[in-house]
C-alpha positions as CSV (number, residue, x, y, z in Angstrom):
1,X,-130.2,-147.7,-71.4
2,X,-129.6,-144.5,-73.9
3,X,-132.7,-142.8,-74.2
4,X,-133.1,-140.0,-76.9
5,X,-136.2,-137.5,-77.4
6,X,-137.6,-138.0,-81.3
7,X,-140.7,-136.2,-83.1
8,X,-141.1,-137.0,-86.8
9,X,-144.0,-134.8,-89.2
10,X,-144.7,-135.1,-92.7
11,X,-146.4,-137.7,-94.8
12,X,-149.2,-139.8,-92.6
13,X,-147.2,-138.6,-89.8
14,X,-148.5,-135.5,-88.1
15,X,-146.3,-134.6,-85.3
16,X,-145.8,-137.4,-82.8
17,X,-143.4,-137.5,-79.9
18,X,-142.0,-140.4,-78.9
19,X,-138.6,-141.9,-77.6
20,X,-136.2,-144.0,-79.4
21,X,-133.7,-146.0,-77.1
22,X,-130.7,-148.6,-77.1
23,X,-129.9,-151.4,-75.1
24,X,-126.2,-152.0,-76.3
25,X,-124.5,-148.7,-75.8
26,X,-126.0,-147.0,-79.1
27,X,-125.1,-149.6,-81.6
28,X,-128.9,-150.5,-82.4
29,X,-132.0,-148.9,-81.5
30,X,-135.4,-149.0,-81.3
31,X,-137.9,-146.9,-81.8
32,X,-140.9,-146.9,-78.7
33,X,-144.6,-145.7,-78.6
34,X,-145.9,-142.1,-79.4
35,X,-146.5,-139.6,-76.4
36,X,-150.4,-138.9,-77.5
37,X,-153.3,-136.4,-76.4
38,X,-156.3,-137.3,-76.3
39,X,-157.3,-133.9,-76.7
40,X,-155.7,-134.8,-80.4
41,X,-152.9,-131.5,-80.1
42,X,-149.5,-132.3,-81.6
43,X,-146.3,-132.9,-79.8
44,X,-142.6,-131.5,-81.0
45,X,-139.4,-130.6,-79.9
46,X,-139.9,-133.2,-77.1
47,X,-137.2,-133.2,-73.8
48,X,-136.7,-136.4,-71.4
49,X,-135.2,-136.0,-68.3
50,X,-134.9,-139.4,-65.9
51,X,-137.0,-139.0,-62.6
52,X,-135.3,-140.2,-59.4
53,X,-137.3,-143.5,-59.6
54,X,-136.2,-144.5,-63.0
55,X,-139.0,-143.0,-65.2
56,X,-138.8,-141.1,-68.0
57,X,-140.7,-137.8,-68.4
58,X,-141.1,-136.2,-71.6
59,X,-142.2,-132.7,-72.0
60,X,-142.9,-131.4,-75.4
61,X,-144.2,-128.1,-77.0
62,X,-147.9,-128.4,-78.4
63,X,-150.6,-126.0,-79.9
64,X,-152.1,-125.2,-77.0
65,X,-149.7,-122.7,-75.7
66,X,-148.9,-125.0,-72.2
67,X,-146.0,-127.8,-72.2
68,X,-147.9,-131.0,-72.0
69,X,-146.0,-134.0,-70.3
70,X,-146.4,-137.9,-70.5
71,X,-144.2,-140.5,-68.4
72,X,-142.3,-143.7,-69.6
73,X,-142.4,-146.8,-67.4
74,X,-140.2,-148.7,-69.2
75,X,-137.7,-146.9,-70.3
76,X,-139.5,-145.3,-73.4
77,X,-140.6,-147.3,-74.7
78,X,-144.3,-146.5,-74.2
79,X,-145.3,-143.4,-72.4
80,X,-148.9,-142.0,-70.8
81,X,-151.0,-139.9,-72.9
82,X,-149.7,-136.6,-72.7
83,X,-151.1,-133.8,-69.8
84,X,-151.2,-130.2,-69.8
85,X,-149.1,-128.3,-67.5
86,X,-150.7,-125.7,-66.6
87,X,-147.7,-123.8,-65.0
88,X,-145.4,-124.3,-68.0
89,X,-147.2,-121.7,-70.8
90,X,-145.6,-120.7,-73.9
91,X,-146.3,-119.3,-77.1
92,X,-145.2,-122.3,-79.0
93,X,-141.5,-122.8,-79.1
94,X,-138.6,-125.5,-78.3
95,X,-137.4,-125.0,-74.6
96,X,-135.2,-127.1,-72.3
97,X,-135.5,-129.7,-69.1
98,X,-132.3,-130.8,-67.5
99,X,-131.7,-132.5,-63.9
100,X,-129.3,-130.4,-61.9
101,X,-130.2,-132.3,-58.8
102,X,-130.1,-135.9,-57.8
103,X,-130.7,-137.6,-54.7
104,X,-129.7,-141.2,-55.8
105,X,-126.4,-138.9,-55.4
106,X,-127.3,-137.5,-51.5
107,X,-128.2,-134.1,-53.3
108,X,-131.6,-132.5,-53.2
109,X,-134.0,-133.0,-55.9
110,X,-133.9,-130.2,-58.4
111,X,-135.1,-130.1,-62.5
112,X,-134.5,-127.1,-64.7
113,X,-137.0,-126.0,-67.6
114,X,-136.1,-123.2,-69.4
115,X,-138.6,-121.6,-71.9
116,X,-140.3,-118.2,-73.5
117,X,-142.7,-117.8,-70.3
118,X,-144.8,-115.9,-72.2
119,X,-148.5,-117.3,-74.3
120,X,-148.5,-114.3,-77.3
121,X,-144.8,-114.3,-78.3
122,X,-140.8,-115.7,-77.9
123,X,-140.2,-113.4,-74.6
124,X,-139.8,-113.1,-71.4
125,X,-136.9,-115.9,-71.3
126,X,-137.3,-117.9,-67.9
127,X,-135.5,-120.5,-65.9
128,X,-138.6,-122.9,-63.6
129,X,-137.2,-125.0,-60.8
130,X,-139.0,-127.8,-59.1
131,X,-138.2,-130.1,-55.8
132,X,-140.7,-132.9,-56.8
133,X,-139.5,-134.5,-59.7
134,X,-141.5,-132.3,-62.4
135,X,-145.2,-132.8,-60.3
136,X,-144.7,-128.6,-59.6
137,X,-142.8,-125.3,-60.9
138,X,-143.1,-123.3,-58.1
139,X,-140.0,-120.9,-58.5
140,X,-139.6,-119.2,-61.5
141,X,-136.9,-116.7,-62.4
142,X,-136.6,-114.8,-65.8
143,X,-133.1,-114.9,-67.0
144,X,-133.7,-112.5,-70.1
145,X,-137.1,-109.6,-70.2
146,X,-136.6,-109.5,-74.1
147,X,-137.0,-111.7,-77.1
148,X,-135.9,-115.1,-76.3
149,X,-136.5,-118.4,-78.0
150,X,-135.0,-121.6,-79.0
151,X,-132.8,-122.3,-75.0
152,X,-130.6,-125.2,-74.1
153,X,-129.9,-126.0,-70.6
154,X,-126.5,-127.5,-69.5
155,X,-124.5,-128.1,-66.4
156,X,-121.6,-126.4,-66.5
157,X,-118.3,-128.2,-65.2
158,X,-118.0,-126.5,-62.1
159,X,-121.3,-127.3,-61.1
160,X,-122.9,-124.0,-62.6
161,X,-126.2,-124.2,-64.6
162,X,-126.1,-122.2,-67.6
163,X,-128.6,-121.4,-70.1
164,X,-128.0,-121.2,-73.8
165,X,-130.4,-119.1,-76.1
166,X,-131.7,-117.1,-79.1
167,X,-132.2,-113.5,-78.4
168,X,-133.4,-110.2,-79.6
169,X,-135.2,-111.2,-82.6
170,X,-132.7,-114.4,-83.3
171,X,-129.6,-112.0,-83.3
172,X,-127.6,-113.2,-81.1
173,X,-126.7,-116.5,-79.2
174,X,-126.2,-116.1,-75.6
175,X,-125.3,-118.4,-72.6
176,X,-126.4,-116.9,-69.2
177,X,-124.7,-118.7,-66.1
178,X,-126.7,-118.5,-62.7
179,X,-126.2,-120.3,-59.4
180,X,-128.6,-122.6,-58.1
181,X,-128.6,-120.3,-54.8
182,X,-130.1,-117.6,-57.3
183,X,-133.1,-119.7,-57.9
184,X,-134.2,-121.0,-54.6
185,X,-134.0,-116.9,-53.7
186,X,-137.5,-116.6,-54.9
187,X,-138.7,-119.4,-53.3
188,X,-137.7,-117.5,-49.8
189,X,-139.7,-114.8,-51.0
């Protein structure tokens, strides 16, 4: 299954995440459920990354200056009402979740989120790992002090992560590589 993060706003539409998906290898697809809060904030700029047991986790941007998250079952095509993670502030901006880990390949367990760690502006550009699948953030590295906003996280083909992103005011495009080993440093200390 292709899975591919969606939000739509306008009209009677006001901000929903959801997922849209195909079955035959992108030549149709279909369009699942909205990500809601009950709380009644607005989702956008939504990422899905697949969990080690086949679930889908999207994380999106929302008002309340935390990533909230909702999980997918099936693929998804529906997801949970969307949480607040409490770890995962921000002052309202896009930001990246990749899987740069995966044990149904013998390797540990590791996601990547990359956003503005910061709740009053686009700064303080930071890389988040976690072990468990998403459930905590608990290393956290800033890859940039300064202005910092829309990021994209990638894989590089030597097995590298790399971080792509707006800085200093939306100036200039950057791509910071790090190694995984630079990460899990923090978490020894």
């Amino acid at each position: 299954r292709l899975v591919h993060a969606v939000y739509q706003f306008g009209g009677q539409v006001d901000r929903e995440a959801y997922a849209i998906y195909s079955d035959d290898g992108g030549l149709s697809w279909s369009m699942g459920s909205a990500a809601l809060a009950p709380d009644g904030d607005r989702a956008a700029e939504p990422q899905l990354v697949e969990l080690a047991d086949g679930r889908v986790m999207l994380n999106t941007r929302t008002r309340t200056r935390r990533r909230k998250v909702a999980i997918s079952r099936d693929g998804g095509a529906s997801f949970t009402d969307l949480v607040s993670d409490p770890t995962l502030i921000e002052p309202g901006c896009q930001a990246s979740i990749l899987r740069a880990g995966d044990p149904l390949d013998g390797e540990p367990s590791r996601l990547l989120f990359s956003n503005p760690a910061s709740q009053t502006a686009r700064q303080t550009g930071a890389v988040r790992l976690s072990l468990d699948e998403g459930t905590t953030w608990p290393v956290a590295r800033v890859i940039y002090p300064g202005s910092f906003a829309y990021s994209c996280l990638a894989v590089l083909a030597d097995g590298t992560p790399a971080c792509l992103f707006e800085a200093d005011d939306y100036a200039r495009i950057v791509l910071a590589r790090f190694p995984l080993g630079w990460l899990q440093e923090d978490r020894a200390g």
